[in-house]
ROTORFI-559034 format. One record per atom (N, C-alpha, C): y, x, z. Coordinates in steps of 0.05 Angstrom, whole numbers, plus 5000, padded with zeros to 4 digits. Example, Ala and Ser with C-alpha at 12.3 -4.5 7.8 and 13.67 -1.06 7.14 Angstrom:
! residues 2
488652645156;491052465156;493452645156;495552575142;497952735143;500152585157;
END
This chain:
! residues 228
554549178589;554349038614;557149018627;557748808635;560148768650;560548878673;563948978676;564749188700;566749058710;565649068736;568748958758;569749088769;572249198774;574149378783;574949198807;574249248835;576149178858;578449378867;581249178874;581949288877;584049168909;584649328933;584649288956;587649458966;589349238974;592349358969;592349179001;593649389014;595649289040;597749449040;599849159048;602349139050;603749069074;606449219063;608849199100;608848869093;608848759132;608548519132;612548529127;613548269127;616048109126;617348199087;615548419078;617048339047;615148199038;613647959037;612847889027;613747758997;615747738994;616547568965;617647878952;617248118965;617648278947;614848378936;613648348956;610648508949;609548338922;609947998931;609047858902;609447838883;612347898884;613647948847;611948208840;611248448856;610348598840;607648608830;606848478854;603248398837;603248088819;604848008823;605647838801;605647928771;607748128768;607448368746;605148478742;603848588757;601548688751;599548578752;599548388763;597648108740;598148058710;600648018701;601447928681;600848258662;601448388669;600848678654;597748698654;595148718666;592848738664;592048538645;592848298653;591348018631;592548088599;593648268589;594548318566;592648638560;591948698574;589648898572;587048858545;586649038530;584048978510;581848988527;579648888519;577048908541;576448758562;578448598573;579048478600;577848208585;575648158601;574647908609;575147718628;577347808645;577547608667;578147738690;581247578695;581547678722;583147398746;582747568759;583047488785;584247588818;587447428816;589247568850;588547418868;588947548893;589047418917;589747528932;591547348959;592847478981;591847399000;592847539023;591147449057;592947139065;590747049069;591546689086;593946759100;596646579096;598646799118;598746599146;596146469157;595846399177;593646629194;592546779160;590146849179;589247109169;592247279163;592847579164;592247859184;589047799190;588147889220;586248199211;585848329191;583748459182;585348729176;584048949196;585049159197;585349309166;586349459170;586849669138;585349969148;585250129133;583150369143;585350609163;587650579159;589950709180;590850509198;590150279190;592450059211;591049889232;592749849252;591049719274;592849479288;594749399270;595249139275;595648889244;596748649252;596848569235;598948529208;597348559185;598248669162;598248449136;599148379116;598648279094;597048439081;594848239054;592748459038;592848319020;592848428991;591448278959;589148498949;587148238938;585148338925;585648308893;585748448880;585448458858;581948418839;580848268824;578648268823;579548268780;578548538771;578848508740;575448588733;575548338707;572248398701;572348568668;571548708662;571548828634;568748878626;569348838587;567048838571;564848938579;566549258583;563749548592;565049748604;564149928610;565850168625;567150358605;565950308576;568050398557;570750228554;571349988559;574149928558;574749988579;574049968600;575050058622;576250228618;575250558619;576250768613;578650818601;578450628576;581150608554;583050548573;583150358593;583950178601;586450358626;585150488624;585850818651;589350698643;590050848632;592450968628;595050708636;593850458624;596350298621;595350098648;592650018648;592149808661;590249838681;590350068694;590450058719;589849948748;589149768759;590649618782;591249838804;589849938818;590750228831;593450318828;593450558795;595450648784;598550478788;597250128782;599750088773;601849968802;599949988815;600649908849;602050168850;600850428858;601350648861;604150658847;604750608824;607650678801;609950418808;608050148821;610949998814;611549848857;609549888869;609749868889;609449998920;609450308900;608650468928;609750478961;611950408953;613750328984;612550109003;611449978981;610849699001;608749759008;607049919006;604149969012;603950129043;602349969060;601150169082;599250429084;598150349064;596250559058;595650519029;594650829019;594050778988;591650568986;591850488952;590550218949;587350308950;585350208954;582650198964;581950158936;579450178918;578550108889;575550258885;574249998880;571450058879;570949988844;568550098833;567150008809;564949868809;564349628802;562749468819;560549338789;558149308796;556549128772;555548818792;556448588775;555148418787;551648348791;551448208810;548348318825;547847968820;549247768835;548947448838;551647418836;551847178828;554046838819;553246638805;555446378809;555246208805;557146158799;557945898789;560745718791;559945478779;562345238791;562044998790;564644948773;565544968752;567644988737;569444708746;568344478756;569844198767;570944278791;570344448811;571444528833;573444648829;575544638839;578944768846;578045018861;577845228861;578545348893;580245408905;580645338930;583245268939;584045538973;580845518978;581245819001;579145968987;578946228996;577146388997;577346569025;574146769017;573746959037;572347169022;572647479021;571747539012;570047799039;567247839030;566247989056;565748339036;566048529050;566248859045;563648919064;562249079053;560249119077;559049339062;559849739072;558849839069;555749999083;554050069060;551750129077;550650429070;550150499077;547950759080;546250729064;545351029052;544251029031;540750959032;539551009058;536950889059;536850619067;539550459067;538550169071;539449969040;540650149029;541450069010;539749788993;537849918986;535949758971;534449438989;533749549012;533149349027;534949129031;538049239033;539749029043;540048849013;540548978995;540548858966;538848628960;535848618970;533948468963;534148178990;535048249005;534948019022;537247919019;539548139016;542547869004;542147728986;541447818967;540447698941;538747468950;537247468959;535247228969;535747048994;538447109003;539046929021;541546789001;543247008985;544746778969;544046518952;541446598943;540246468927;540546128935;539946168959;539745858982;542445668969;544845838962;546645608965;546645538934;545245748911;544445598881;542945378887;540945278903;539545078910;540944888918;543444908941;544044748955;547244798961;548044718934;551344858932;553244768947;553944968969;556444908989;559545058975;559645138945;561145288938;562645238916;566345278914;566445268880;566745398869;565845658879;565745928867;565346238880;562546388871;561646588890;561346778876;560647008890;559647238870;558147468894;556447578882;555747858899;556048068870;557348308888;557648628870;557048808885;555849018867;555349168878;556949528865;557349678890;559349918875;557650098855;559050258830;557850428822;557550698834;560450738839;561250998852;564350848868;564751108885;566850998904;569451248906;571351118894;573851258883;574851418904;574851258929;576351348957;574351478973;572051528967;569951658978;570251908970;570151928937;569952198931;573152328940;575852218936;577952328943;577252438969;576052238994;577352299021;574552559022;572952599010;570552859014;572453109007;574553058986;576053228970;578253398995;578953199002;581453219013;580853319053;577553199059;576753259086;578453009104;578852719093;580452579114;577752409129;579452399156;577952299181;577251989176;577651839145;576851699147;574351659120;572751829117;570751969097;568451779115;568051849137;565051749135;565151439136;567151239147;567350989150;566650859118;567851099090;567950979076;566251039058;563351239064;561751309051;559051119048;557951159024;555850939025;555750768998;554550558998;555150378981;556450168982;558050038970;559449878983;558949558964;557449398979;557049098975;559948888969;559648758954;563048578962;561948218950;561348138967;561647858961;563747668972;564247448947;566047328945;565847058953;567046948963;567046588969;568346408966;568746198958;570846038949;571045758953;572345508969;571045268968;574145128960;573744908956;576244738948;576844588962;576844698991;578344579014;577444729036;579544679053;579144869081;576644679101;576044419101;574144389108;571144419098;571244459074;568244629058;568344919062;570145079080;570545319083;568845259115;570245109140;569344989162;566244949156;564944849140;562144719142;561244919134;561745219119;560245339097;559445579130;561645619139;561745869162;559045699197;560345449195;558245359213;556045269215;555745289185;552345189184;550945559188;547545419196;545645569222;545245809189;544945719173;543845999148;546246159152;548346109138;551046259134;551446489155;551046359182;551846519205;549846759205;547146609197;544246809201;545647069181;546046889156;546447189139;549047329142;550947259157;553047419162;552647639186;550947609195;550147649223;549147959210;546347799190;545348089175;546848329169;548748259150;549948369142;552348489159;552548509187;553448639203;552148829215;549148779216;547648879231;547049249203;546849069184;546349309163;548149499153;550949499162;552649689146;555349569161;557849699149;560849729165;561249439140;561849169163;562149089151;565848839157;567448809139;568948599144;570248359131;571048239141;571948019123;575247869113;575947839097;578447879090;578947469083;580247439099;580247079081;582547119064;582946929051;584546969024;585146719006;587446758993;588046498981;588946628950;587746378932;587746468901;590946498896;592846698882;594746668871;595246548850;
END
């Protein structure tokens, strides 16, 4: 079964053309990885760089790293050279505000429209508690379903975590930011091929209903983002 590695990097704002050569590299270094089915960078909109980091409380630059692999046996292999975490950690630790964020994730729902470009995204984080877990799972799932019927998208995804890297560290370590990040952690993705199919997708009456949900159920935020 296929494994998605997220991975959640914030950076000092004004280097930006240094921060991208290096995840530039480490794009180019993962996609040469055995096992790797597919990947996928992205950086914060730099109109709309507004989304706190788990130490930071103003505004910051962020890339998502999204790598999909065979099974959690390449993965593993995968430790040493290819990374995304590690290789942040080894080739851009200066630029980083805080260490990189990295969940293990199984896909739950997607789609794609392979004729669509995507041209913005948004991706939503929304951790939950372990007795709502299941409940929230079954109604996201069944509210995403709406836009397979009635496609406002050119490319989506919901995941869900296996275990949570920065969970078990910050239990390890006793940091004050342990319980924010305990739980399970949801991550769906969004994608349209224009900023006004992004406009229609956020104001229509469902979208809002289920964003709404998913505030109401767990710590939840949203990161907009543009494909590298």
């Amino acid at each position: 079964m296929e494994l998605l590695i997220v991975t959640v990097a914030y950076t000092t704002s004004g280097r930006d053309a240094d921060v991208l050569a290096r995840i530039r590299f480490i794009s180019d270094t993962v996609r040469n990885a055995p096992g790797l089915v597919s990947s996928r960078f992205y950086r914060s909109r730099r109109n709309d760089a507004t989304v706190h980091s788990p130490t930071q409380s103003t505004s910051h630059s962020y890339y998502i790293m999204l790598t999909t692999w065979d099974d959690e046996e390449n993965w593993q292999r995968a430790q040493e050279r290819y990374n995304p975490k590690q290789l942040l950690l080894g080739s851009a630790k200066e630029l980083l505000t805080a260490p990189p964020q990295q969940w293990q994730m199984r896909y739950l729902w997607g789609y794609s429209r392979p004729a669509a470009n995507p041209i913005v995204a948004t991706a939503h984080l929304c951790t939950a508690h372990p007795d709502q877990i299941e409940f929230l799972q079954q109604k996201y799932v069944e509210g995403l379903r709406h836009y397979a019927m009635r496609p406002m998208l050119a490319f989506a995804f919901l995941a869900r975590s296996t275990y949570e890297e920065d969970t078990k560290a910050a239990r390890r370590t006793g940091s004050i930011n342990a319980p924010s990040q305990s739980g399970t952690t949801f991550l769906s993705l969004f994608s349209w091929g224009s900023e006004e199919e992004r406009e229609d997708f956020y104001s229509d009456p469902y979208s809002r209903t289920l964003t709404r949900f998913m505030n109401n159920m767990g710590t939840a935020r949203q990161l907009p983002l543009e494909p590298i």
